[in-house]
C-alpha positions in Angstrom: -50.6 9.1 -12.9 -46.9 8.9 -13.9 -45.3 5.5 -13.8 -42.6 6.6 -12.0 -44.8 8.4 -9.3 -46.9 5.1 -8.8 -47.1 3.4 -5.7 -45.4 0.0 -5.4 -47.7 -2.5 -6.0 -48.0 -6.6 -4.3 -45.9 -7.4 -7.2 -42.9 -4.7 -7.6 -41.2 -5.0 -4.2 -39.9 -2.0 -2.4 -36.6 -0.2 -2.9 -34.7 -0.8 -0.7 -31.3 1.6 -0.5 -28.0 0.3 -0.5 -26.1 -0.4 2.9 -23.9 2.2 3.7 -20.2 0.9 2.5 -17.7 1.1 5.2 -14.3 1.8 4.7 -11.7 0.2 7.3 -9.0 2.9 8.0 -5.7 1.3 6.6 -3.4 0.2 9.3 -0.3 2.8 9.7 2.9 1.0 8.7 5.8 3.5 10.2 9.2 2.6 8.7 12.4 4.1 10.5 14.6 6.7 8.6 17.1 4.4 7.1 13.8 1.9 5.9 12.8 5.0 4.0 16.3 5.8 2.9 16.8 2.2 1.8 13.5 2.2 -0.5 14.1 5.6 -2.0 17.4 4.6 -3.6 16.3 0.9 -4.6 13.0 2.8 -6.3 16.2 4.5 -8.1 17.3 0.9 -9.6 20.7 0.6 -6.5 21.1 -3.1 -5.8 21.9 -3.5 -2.3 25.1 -3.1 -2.6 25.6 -0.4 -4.1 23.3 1.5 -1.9 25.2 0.2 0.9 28.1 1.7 -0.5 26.0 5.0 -1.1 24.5 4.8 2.5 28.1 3.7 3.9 27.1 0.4 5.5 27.6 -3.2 4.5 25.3 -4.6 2.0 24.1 -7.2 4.9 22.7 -3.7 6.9 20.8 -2.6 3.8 19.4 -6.7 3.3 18.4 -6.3 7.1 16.3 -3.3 6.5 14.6 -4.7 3.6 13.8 -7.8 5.5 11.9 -5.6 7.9 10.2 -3.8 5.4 8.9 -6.8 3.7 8.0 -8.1 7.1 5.4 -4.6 7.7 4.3 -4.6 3.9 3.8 -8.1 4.7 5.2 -9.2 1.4 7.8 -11.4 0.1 9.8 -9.3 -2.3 11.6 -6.2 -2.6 9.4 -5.3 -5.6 6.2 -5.9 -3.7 7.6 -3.7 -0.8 8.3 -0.8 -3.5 5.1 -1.3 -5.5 3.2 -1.1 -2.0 5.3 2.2 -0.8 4.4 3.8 -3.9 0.5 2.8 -3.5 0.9 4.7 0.2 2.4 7.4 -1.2 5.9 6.9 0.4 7.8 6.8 -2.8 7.4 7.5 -6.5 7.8 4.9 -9.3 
């Protein structure tokens, strides 16, 4: 009889398979049409103000829309909020 084929014996214990792994679905993080806007040109290297002056709004609009942003990515920078985007698939680096 093979080794492999054996029966397990008082002292090899059983194989036991692996639990199945579970993958949690990743929450859905909708940003609005200007959020999007906003991160597309900053991906570009635009500081705020210039793509406020691009998007014709004040730079304090395009801050504002960063803010939430970070606030859904739940991050603290603008970087984070890009490098996340870019892991969903919302913008390119």
């Amino acid at each position: 009889m093979h080794a492999s084929l054996s029966k397990p014996t008082a002292t090899t214990p059983p194989v036991v398979p692996p639990e199945p792994q579970t993958h949690e679905p990743r929450p859905r993080i909708s940003l609005t049409r200007k959020e999007l806007e906003v991160m597309e040109w900053a991906v570009m290297g635009k500081s705020s103000w210039e793509i406020a002056q691009i998007l014709e709004c004040t730079e304090s609009a395009v801050n504002y829309h960063f803010a939430n942003i970070r606030v859904k990515f739940k991050v603290s920078s603008r970087w984070a909020a890009l490098r996340k985007a870019a892991e969903m698939g919302l913008v390119q680096l």
